[in-house]
N, C-alpha and C positions, 0 to 999 in steps of 0.2 A: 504494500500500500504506500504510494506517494503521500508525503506531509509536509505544511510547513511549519519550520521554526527558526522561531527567534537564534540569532547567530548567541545570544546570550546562553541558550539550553542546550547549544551545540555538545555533544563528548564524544570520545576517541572511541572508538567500535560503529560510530553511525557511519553509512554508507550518502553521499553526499551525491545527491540523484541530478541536482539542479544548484547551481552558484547563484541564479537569479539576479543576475546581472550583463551588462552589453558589454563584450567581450575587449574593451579598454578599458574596463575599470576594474579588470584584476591579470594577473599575470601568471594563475596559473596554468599547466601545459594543457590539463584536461579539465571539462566543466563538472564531470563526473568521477567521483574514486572514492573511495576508504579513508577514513578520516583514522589512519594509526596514530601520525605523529604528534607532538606536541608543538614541533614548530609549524605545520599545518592549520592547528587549530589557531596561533598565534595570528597568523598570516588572515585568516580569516578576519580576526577580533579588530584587528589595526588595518585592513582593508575599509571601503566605503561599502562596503556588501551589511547589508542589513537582517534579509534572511534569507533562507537558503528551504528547498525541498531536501527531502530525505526518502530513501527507499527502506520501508522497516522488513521488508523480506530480504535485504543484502547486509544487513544492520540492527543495531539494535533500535527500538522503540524509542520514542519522545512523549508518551503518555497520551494528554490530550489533547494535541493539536489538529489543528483543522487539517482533513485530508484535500487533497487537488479538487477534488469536484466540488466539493463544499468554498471553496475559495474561488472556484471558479461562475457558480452560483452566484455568489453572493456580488463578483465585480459585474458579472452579467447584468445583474437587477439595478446596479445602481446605473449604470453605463447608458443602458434603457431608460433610466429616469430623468436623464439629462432632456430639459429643454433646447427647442428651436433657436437655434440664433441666425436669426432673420439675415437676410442680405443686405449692406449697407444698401441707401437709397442714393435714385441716381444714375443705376450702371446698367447699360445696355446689354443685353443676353444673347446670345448667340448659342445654338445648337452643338453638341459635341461635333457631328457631323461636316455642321459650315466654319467649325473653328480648327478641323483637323490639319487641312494644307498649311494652314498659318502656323501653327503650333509645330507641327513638322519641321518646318524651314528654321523656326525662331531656334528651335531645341539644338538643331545642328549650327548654326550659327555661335550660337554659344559656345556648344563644347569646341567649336573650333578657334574661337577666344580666349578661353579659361586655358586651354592647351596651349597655345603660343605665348601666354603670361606666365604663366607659369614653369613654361622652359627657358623664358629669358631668366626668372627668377634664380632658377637651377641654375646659369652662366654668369649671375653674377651681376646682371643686368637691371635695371631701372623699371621698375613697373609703370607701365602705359594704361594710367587710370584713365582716361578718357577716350581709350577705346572699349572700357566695361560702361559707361553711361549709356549710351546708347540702344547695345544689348540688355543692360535690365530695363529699361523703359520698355521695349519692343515688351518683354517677360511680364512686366505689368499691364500692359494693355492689353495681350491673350487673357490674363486672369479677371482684368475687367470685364469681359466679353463673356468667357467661360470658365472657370477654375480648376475644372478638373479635366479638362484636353489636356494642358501640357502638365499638370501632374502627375497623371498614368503614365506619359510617355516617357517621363524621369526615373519610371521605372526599368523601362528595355535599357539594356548595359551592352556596348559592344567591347569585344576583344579585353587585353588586358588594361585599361585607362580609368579603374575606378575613382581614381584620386579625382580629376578632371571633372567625371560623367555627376560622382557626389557632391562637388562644388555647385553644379548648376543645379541640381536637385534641390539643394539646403536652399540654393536662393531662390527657387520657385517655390517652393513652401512656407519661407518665411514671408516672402512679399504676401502669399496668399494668408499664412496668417494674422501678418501686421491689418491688410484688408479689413481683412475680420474683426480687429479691436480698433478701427477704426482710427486710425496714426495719420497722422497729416500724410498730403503725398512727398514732401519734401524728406520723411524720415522715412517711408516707405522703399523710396527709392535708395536713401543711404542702405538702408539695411538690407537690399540685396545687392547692392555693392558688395556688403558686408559678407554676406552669406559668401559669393564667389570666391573672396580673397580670407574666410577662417580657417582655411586649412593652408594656407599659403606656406608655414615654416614645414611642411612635411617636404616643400621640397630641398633645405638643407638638411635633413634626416639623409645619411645613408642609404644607396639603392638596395644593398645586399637587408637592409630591417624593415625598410617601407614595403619591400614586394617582397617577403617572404611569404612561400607560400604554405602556413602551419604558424602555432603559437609563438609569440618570443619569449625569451629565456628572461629573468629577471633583469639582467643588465640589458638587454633589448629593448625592453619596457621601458624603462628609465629613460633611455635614450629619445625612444618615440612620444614619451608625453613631452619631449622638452620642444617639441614642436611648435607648441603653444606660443611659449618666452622665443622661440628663436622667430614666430611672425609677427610675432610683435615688434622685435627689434628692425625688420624690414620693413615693417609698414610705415613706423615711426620716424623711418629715414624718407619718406614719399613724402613728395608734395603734394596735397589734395586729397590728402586721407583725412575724413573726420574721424569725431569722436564716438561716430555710432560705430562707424567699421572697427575704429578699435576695441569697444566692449563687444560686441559680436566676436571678434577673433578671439579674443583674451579672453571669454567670460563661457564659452561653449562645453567646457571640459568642468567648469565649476558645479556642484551640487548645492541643491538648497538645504539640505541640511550638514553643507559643510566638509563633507568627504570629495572634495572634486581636488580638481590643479588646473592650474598650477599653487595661485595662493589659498585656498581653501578657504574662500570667503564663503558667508551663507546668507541664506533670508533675503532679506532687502538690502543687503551690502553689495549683492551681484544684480546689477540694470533689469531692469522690466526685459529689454531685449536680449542681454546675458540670458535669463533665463527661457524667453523664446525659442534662441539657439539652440541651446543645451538640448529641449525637447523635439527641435526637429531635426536636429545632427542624431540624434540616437534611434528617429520614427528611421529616418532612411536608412542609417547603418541596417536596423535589423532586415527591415523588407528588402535589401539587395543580397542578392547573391555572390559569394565568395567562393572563392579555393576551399576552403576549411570551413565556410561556414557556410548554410542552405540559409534563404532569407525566408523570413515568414511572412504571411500573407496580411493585407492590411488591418485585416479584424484584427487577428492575432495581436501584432506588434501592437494597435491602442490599447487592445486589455494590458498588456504589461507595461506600456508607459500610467497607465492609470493604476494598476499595483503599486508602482515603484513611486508614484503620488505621492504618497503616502510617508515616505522617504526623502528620495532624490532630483525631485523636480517641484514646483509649485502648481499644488493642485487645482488652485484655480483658473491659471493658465494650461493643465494638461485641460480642462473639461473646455476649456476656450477653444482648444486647438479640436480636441473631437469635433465638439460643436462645427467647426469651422469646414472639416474636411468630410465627417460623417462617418457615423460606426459601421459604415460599410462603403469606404472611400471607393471612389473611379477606379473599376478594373476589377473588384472583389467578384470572384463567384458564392452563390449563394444559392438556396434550395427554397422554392416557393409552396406555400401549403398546398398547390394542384399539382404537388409532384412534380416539378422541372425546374430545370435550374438554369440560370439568366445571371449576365456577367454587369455590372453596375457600369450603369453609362454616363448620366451625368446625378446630383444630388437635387431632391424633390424640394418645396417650397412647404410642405404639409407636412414635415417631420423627419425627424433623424429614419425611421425605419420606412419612408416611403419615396425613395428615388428614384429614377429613367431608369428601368434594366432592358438588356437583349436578352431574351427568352431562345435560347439555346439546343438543348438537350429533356426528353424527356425521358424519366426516371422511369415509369409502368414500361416501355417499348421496351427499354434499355437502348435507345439510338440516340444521335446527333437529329438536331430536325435545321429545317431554314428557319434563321434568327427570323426574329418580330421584335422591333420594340413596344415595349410594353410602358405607362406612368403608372404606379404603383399607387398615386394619391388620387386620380379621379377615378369616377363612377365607372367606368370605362373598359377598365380591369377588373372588372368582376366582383371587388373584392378579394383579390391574389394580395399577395401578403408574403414575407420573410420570414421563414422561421426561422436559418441561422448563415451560417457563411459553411462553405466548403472548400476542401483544397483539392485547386487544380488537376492533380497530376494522383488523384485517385479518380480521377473520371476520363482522364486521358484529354483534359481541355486545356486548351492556350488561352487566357482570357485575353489578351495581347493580342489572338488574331482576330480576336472581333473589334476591339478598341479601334484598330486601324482598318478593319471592312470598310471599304466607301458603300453605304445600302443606297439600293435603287429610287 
C-alpha cells in the first residue's frame, strides 16, 4: 500500500516509493529505494522535500497515514471546487483552429530566437534584448486571441534543445498567467522577457552536466543550481534588462516556504512574479519529456503543483494558475460519461470542467472514430460531461495529432 508521510515520521527500514518532489530539488540518483542509511535519512531532513510516499509492502509501516487514493481524493475535490476565473474583458477570441497557422509560425520563430541568444551567451557574447521584444509581443497577442493554441504547442519538443524549447514554454505560460491576474501590459511583456532569459546561466553550466542524460551526482547538482547566480550575473551586465526579468530569473528556483536557491528566501520576500515562475518553471518541467524522465500529463502535473501548495509554492497563486489554464489544460485527453474520449481543444466560458473537446475514440466499439468537436457547456452536447482525464499512450492516442488537424 502506497502512503504518505510526513519527512518528520520518516525511519530507516521504510521503502521510499515517491520523493515527491520535481527532480531539481533533490539530488538523489533514484526517486525510489530503501531508506537503510542514516545519512539518507539526513539528506532527506535538510532537503526542501516535505513528504514523501512510502510503499509498506517493500517497508515497514507509518501507522496512520493517508494512503495515495485517499490523498488523491481529497486534492480531486478540492481542485473541483475551484471557481471560474472569468477572462479579463476586452480580448478578442479567436478559435483554436483560426489561431493555429499563427501560433505555429510564432512558436518556431521563437525557439529560433531563444536559440541564437543563447549560443551567443555560451560564446561569450552580449545578449541582443531587442531582438526578444518583438517575439514576446507577437506571444502575447496569440494568447490575447487564444491561450491555449500556442500553449499545447509548447508542449511538442523536437530533437535534443530542451533548454531553448523550455524557455519559450515558461514565457508563454507566464504571459498567459500574468493575463490572468490581470498585470499591466507593460509588466506583462517584461515578464516574458523574463520567462525566455530565466534559464539563461544554464548556458555557463558545463555541457558534459547540463545534457547528461541520467541523474547528477551531488557535486553535479551543486554545480547546476549555480545557474541561477551565474544569470544573474549576465543579465546584470545587459543593458535593458529590468527588474522584472531579474526577479523572474533569480526568484524561479526559490520556495515559499523557504527550501529553494539560490538565497532561500520565503513568503513575501520572493516577488509576486518570483513566485509565478517558480510554479510554471516546475508545471513545464514535469509535463515534458526527458531522457530519464516520462513527462506527465497536464491533469496530473496541476494535482501535484497543488499538493506541493501546500509547501512549496503559494497556494493562492497555484489555484490562480489552475484557474487560468484549467484542470484539464489544451491537449489533455479525457473520458466522457457516453463513453469516448475527446482531446481538450480550447477552455469553456461555463466552468473549469466544461471546455471545447475533439470527440475522438469511442470506448463501447473499442475504435478511433472521425473527430467532432464537441462545447461541453451548451445544450448542445447532450449533456456529455468529464468524468476524468486519461493517458494517452494507454489508448494508443497522440492528442498532438489532433491539436494540429486542420478540421474541414
Amino acid at each position: 500500500m502506497i502512503k504518505k508521510v510526513s519527512k518528520a515520521d520518516l525511519k530507516l527500514g521504510m521503502f521510499i516509493h515517491d520523493l515527491n518532489c520535481g527532480w531539481m530539488d533533490h539530488s538523489f540518483l533514484r526517486n525510489s529505494f530503501m531508506l537503510r542509511k542514516e545519512s539518507d535519512l539526513l539528506k532527506i531532513m535538510e532537503s526542501g522535500i516535505s513528504e514523501v510516499y512510502i510503499d509498506t509492502i517493500k517497508g515497514i509501516d507509518s501507522g496512520c497515514s493517508p494512503t495515495l487514493g485517499e490523498v488523491q481524493a481529497d486534492l480531486t475535490a478540492r481542485m473541483l471546487d475551484l471557481p471560474l476565473l472569468k477572462p479579463p474583458p476586452g480580448t478578442t477570441r479567436t478559435t483554436h483552429q483560426e489561431e493555429l497557422g499563427f501560433a505555429k509560425q510564432i512558436q518556431r520563430e521563437a525557439n529560433k530566437v531563444i536559440h541564437s541568444i543563447l549560443g551567443d551567451v555560451r560564446l561569450g557574447k552580449q545578449i541582443q534584448v531587442e531582438r526578444l521584444s518583438p517575439v514576446v509581443t507577437q506571444i502575447t497577442e496569440s494568447i490575447l486571441r487564444n491561450q491555449g493554441t500556442l500553449v499545447s504547442l509548447g508542449r511538442i519538443r523536437e530533437g535534443d534543445t530542451y533548454t531553448f524549447q523550455h524557455s519559450v514554454s515558461v514565457c508563454t505560460l507566464l504571459v498567459t498567467f500574468c493575463r490572468y491576474m490581470e498585470l499591466s501590459p507593460e509588466a506583462i511583456h517584461e515578464a516574458g522577457i523574463g520567462g525566455m532569459l530565466h534559464d539563461i546561466g544554464k548556458m555557463r553550466v558545463p555541457d558534459h552536466i547540463l545534457n547528461k542524460p541520467g541523474k547528477l551526482t551531488d557535486e553535479e547538482f551543486a554545480i547546476m543550481k549555480d545557474h541561477v547566480v551565474l544569470g544573474l550575473e549576465t543579465l546584470r551586465q545587459t543593458e535593458g534588462i529590468s527588474r522584472t526579468v531579474i526577479q523572474v530569473a533569480g526568484e524561479h528556483h526559490e520556495r515559499f516556504e523557504g527550501s529553494g536557491y539560490p538565497y532561500r528566501i520565503k513568503g513575501s520576500e520572493i516577488s509576486e512574479l518570483g513566485r509565478m515562475a517558480a510554479i510554471v518553471d516546475v508545471y513545464d518541467a514535469l509535463t515534458s519529456n526527458r531522457v530519464y524522465h516520462k513527462g506527465m500529463e497536464p491533469p496530473a502535473a496541476l494535482t501535484k503543483l497543488f499538493e506541493w501548495s501546500d509547501h512549496h509554492f503559494d497556494p493562492e497563486l497555484v489555484q490562480h494558475f489552475i484557474q487560468a489554464i484549467g484542470i484539464y489544460p489544451v491537449g489533455s485527453l479525457v473520458k466522457l460519461d457516453s463513453n469516448r474520449l475527446a482531446v481538450v481543444m480550447e477552455q469553456g466560458t461555463q466552468g473549469l470542467l466544461f471546455p471545447k473537446v475533439r470527440v475522438v475514440y469511442d470506448i463501447f466499439r473499442g475504435r478511433k472514430i472521425n473527430p467532432m468537436d464537441l462545447d461541453l457547456s451548451v445544450p448542445e452536447s447532450a449533456g456529455d460531461s468529464i468524468i476524468k482525464n486519461e493517458e494517452p499512450e494507454d489508448w494508443g492516442i497522440n492528442p498532438f495529432d489532433y491539436l494540429t488537424l486542420e478540421m474541414p
